[in-house]
C-alpha positions in Angstrom: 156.7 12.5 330.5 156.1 14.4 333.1 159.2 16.8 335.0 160.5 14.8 338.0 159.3 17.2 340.4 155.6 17.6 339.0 155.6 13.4 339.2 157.0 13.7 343.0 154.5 16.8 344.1 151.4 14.0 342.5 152.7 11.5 345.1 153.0 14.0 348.0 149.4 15.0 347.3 148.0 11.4 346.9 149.6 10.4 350.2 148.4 14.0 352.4 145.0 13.4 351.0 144.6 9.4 351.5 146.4 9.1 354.9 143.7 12.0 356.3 140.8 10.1 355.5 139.4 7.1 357.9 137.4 4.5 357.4 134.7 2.2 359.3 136.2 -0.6 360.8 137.7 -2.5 357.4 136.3 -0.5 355.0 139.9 0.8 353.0 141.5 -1.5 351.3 145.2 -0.8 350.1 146.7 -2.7 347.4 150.2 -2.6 345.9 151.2 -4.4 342.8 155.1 -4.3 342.1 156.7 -3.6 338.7 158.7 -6.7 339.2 158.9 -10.1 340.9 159.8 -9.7 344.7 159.7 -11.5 348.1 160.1 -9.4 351.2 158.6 -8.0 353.9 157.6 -4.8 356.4 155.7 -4.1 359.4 155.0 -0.9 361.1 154.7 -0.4 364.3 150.9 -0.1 364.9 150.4 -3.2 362.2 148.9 -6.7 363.2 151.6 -9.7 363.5 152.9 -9.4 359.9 152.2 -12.7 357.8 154.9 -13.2 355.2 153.3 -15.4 351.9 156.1 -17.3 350.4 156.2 -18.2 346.6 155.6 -21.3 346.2 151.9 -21.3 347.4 150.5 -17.1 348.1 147.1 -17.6 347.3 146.3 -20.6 349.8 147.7 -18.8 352.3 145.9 -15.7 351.9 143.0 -17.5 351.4 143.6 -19.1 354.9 144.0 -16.2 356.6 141.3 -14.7 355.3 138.9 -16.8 357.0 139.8 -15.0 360.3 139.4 -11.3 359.0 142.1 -10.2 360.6 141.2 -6.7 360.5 145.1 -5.0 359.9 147.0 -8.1 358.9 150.1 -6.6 357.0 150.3 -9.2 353.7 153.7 -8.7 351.8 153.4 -11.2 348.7 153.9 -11.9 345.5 151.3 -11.3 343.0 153.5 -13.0 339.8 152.7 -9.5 338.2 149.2 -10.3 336.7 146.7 -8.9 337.0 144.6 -12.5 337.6 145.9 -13.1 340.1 145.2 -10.2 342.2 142.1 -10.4 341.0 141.1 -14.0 341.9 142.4 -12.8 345.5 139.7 -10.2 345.4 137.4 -13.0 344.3 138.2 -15.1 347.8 138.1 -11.9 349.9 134.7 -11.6 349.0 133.9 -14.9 349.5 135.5 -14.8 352.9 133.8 -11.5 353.6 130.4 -12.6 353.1 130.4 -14.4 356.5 131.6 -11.7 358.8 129.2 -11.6 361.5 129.2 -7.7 362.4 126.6 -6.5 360.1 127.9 -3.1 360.6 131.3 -3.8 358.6 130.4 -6.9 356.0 128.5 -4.1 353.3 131.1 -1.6 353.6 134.0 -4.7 353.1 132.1 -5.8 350.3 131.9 -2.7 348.4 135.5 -1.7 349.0 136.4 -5.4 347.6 134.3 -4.6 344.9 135.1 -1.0 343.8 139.0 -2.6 343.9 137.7 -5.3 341.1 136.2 -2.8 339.2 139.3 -0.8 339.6 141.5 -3.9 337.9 139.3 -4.5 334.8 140.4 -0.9 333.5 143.7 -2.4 333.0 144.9 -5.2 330.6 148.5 -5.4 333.2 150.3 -4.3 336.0 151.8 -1.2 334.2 155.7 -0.8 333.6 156.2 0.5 336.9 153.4 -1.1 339.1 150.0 -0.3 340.0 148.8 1.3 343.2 145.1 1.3 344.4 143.1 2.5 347.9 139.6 2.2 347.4 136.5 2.0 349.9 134.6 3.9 352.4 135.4 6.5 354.6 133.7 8.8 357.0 133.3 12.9 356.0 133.9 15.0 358.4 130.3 15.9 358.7 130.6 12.2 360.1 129.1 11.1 356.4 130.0 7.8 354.4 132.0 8.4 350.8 133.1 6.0 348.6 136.3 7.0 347.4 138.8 5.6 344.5 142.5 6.2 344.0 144.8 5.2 341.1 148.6 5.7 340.9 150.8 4.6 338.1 154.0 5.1 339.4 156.8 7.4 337.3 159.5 4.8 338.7 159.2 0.9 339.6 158.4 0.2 343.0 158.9 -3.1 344.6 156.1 -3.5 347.4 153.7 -5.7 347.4 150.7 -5.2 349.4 147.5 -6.1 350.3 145.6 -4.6 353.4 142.3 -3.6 354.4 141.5 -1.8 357.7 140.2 1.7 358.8 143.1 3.5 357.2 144.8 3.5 353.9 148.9 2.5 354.0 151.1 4.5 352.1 154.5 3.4 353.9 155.5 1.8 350.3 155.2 5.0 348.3 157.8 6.9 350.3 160.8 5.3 347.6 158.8 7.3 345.2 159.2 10.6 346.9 163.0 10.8 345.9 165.0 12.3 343.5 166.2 9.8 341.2 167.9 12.1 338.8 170.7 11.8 336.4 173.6 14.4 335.7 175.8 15.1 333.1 179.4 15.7 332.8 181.8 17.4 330.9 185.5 17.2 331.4 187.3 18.8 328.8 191.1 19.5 328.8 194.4 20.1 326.1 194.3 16.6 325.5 190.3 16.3 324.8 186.8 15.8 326.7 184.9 13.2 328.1 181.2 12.9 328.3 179.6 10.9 331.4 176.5 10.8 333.3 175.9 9.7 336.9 172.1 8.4 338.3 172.1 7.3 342.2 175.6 5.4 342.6 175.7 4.6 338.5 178.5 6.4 336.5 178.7 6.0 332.5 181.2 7.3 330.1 179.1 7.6 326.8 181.7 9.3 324.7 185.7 11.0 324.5 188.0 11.6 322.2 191.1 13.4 321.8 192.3 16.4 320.6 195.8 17.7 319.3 196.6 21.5 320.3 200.3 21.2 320.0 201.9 25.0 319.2 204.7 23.0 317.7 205.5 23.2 313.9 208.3 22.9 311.1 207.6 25.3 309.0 209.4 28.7 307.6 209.4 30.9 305.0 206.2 32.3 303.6 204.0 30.1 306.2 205.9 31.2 309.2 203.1 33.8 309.7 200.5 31.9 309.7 201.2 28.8 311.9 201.7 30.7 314.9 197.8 30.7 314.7 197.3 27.6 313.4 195.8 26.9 317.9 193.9 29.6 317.8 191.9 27.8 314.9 192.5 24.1 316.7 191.0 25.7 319.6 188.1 27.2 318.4 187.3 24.1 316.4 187.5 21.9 319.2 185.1 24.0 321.7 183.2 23.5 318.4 183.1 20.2 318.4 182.2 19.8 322.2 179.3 21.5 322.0 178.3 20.0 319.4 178.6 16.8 321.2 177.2 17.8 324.2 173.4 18.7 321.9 174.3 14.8 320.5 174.6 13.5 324.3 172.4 15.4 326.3 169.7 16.3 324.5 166.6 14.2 323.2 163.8 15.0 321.2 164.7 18.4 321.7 164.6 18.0 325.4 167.1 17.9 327.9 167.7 14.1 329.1 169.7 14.8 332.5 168.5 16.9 335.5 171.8 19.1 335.6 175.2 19.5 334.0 179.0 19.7 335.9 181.9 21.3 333.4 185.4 20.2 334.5 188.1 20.1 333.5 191.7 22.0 333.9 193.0 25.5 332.1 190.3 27.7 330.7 188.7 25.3 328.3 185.5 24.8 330.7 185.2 28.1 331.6 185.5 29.1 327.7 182.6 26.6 326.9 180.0 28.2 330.0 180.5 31.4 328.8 180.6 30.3 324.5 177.3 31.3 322.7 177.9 27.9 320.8 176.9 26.7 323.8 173.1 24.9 323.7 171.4 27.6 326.0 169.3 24.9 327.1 172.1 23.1 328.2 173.9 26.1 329.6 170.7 26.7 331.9 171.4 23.1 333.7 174.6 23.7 334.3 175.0 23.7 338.2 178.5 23.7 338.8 181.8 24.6 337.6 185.0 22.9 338.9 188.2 22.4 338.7 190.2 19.2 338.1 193.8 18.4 338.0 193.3 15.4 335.5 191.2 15.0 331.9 189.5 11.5 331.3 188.4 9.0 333.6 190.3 10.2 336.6 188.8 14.1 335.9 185.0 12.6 335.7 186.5 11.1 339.3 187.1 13.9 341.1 184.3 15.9 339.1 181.9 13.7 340.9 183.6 14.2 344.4 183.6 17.8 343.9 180.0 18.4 342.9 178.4 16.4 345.7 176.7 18.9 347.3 175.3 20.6 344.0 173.6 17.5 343.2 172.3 16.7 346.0 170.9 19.9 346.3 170.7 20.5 342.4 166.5 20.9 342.8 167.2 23.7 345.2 169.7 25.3 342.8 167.3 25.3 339.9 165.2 27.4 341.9 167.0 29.7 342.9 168.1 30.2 339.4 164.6 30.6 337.9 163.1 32.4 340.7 166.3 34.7 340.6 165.7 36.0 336.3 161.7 36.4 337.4 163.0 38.3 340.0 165.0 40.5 337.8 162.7 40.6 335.1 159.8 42.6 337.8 162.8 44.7 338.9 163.7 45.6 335.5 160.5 46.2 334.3 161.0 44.1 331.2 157.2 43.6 330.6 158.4 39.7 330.3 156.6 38.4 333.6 153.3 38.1 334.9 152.4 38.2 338.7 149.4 37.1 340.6 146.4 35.1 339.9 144.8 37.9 337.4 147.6 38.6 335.1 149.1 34.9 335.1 145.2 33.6 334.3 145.0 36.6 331.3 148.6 36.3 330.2 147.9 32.3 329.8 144.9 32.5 328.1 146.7 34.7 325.1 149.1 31.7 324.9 152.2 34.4 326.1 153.3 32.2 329.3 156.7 30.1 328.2 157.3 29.1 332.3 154.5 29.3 334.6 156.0 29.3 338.2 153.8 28.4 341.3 154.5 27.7 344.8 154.1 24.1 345.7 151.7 24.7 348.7 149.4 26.8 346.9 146.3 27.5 348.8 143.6 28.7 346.7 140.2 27.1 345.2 139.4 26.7 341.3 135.3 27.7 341.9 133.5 27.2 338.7 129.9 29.0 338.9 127.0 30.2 337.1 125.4 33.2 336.8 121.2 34.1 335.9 122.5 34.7 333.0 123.5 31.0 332.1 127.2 32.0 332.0 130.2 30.4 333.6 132.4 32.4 335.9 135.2 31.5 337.6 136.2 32.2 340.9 139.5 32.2 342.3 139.9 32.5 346.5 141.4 31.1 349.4 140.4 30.1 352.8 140.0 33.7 354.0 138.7 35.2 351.1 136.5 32.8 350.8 134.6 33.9 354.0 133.6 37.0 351.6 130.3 35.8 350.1 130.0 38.9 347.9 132.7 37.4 345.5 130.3 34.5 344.9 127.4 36.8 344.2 125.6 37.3 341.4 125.8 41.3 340.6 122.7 41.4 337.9 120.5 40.1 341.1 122.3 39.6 344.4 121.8 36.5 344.9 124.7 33.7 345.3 125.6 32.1 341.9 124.6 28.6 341.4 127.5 26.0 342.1 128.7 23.7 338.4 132.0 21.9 338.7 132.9 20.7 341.9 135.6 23.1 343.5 139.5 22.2 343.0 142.8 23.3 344.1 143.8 25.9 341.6 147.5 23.9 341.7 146.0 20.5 340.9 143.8 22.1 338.1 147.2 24.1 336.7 148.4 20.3 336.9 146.5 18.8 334.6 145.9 22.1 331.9 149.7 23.4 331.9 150.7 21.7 328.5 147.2 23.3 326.7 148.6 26.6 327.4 151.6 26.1 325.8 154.2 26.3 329.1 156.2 24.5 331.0 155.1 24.6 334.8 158.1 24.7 337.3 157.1 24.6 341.2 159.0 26.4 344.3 159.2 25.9 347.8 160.2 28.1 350.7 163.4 26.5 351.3 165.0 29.6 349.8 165.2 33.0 350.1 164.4 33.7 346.7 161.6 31.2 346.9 160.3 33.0 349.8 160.2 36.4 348.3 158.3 34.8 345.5 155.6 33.8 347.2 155.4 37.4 348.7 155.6 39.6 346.2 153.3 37.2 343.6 151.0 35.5 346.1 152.3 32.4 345.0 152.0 32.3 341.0 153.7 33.9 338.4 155.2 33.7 335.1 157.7 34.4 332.8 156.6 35.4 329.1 158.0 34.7 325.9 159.9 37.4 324.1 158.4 40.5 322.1 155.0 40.5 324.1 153.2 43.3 325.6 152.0 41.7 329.2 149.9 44.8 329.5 147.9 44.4 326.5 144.7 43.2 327.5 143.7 39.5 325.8 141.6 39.5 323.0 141.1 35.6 323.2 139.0 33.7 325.0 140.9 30.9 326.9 139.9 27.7 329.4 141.5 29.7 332.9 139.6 32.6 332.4 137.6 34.4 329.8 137.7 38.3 330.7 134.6 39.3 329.8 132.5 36.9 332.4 134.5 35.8 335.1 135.8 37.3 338.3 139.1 36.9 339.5 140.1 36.8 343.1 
């Protein structure tokens, strides 16, 4: 599955890019199918009296209003989560659209109606989480007509239902989707033993505690009177042993973390000993956001560990950040050869396969150009809006002349997107809500890397790779 924020930037994205377009007249249709059952709802402020469709009957109703084509009617019902039955509503709409009078808006209804039909048959059900569709007709701005299509599975349930078509898409019920629904682990550990816990929204769990006896008390004398006086020593070490060994049991899945972040509390030294222990799961010990101090183990620690770390999770994404952008940052200072910077070396260094985290501001401004020289040969061309006003970086050199056009042109971010995984790294975006974010974005143009261990990011590639192959393409 995809990282939280990648599934969150996807949603952004659909909604900037659907809400800009228009349509002609009722030419976009919008259509929401929840994960599960619901009854509700909304109305904005520039919607059509809102009709409500009660359970017992939807479809009749919708049907009957239908027959008036009430060009922004907001219709919030339920669609019994099948598939059918948004499709035999589809059906109807046709039928009802076939009679609208202005000739200007019945084709451009009936297509959208149809392109969302078409839309439903590629699925067998309303996936786990819902289904979200726009679909229809829209005006360029060269004032042309597009058909456009848009598909959303969401990566969490969403409980709007919806059905609208007018001159604009309606993406009011994605904005639940835009937040962070993350879940944090704890660990409270003191002299009596540890609890494990995790906390999503208002949820809290214990999954697992046990006790531990550290007692410096003993009977013995004689011959063993040496020895029991470091008989704790050997408790203690065994039990930070054992907590971290729980904590890989707990927290970590498949050989992936399973919670956005981790709190250590607890009282003495113990969590302080188990941050700084290199028994500790390094990738667990690069979630951990905060360190506190409680005056209680158990239940009541996890308490007041969850009080004291509000701010850290709720700004946890931010922390992260500055975190990863903080070791790239050290890595260029330190010339460590273990970072890449810029469009040119991150494109070379991920085609040898050497990037392990591929870091990229979230606003990233610069088009994916895939073009084609006399020669028959593909070059890619990286630029943004300003650079693209130079024309000579499209041109052919063997002849002058402009290279022909092959794939259409894409955001460079929404290519890295969908290729990340093929090139072996994780892909972790950053915003200018910090300063360390900020002076990312200056100093690498917006795109960078860190490399895995024991490779020379000077060494020119060898190997050919799908971002850029070095002997034929220009970079920008």
């Amino acid at each position: 599955m995809e990282p939280e924020r990648i599934q969150i930037w996807k949603v952004k994205q659909l909604i900037k890019t659907v809400e800009s377009h228009r349509g002609v007249n009722t030419s976009l249709i919008s259509l929401m199918l929840p994960a599960k059952l619901a009854i509700g709802s909304s109305q904005s402020e520039d919607s059509s009296p809102l009709v409500t469709i009660l359970h017992e009957r939807p479809m009749q109703l919708l049907m009957a209003l239908s027959i008036q084509w009430l060009p922004a009617v907001n219709v919030d019902f339920i669609f019994q989560s099948e598939l059918s039955e948004a499709s035999a509503m589809l059906t109807q709409e046709y039928r009802t659209a076939s009679i609208i009078k202005t000739r200007a808006s019945r084709p451009l209804v009936l297509v959208a109606l149809v392109n969302a039909q078409q839309s439903l048959k590629r699925y067998d059900q309303v996936p786990p989480n819902g289904l979200v569709l726009f679909v229809g007709t829209i005006v360029t701005d060269e004032g042309k007509e597009k058909k456009v299509s848009f598909h959303l599975e969401p990566h969490k349930p969403i409980n709007t239902s919806l059905y609208i078509c007018d001159n604009k898409f309606y993406t009011a019920g994605l904005s639940e989707l835009l937040e962070f629904d993350s879940r944090f682990g704890f660990i409270v550990m003191d002299g009596n033993g540890v609890l494990f816990g995790t906390l999503a929204g208002d949820t809290r769990a214990i999954i697992h505690q046990f006790t531990v006896d550290l007692s410096k008390k003993h009977h013995r004398g004689g011959a063993s009177a040496l020895r029991f006086p470091r008989l704790p020593d050997y408790r203690r070490h065994n039990y930070l042993v054992k907590v971290t060994q729980h904590a890989v049991q707990h927290f970590i899945t498949n050989e992936q973390v399973n919670v956005a972040g981790i709190v250590l509390a607890g009282s003495a030294d113990f969590k302080a000993e188990l941050s700084r222990s290199d028994m500790f799961d390094p990738r667990l010990a690069a979630k951990a956001i905060k360190v506190v101090d409680v005056s209680h183990g158990g239940e009541t620690g996890f308490n007041q560990a969850i009080e004291l770390s509000a701010d850290e999770r709720a700004n946890f994404e931010l922390i992260l950040e500055k975190k990863l952008v903080r070791k790239y940052l050290a890595e260029g200072k330190q010339d460590t050869g273990l970072y890449c910077c810029g469009t040119e070396e991150t494109s070379q260094a991920l085609d040898r396969g050497v990037v392990e985290t591929l870091i990229v501001w979230e606003d990233l401004d610069i088009t994916r150009y895939t073009l084609s020289n006399a020669a028959g040969e593909e070059i890619i061309v990286y630029a943004n809006k300003e650079q693209e006003k130079d024309r000579e970086k499209f041109t052919d050199k063997s002849t002058g002349l402009e290279m022909e056009p092959g794939a259409e042109p894409q955001n460079l971010l929404e290519w890295l997107v969908e290729k990340y995984k093929g090139f072996g790294a994780t892909l972790e975006l950053v915003t200018t809500r910090s300063e360390e974010g900020a002076e990312f974005i200056k100093s690498s143009g917006g795109i960078g890397g860190l490399l895995r261990p024991k490779v020379d990011s000077d060494k020119p590639g060898s190997e050919e790779g799908d971002f850029q192959k070095e002997s034929d393409e220009q970079v920008v």
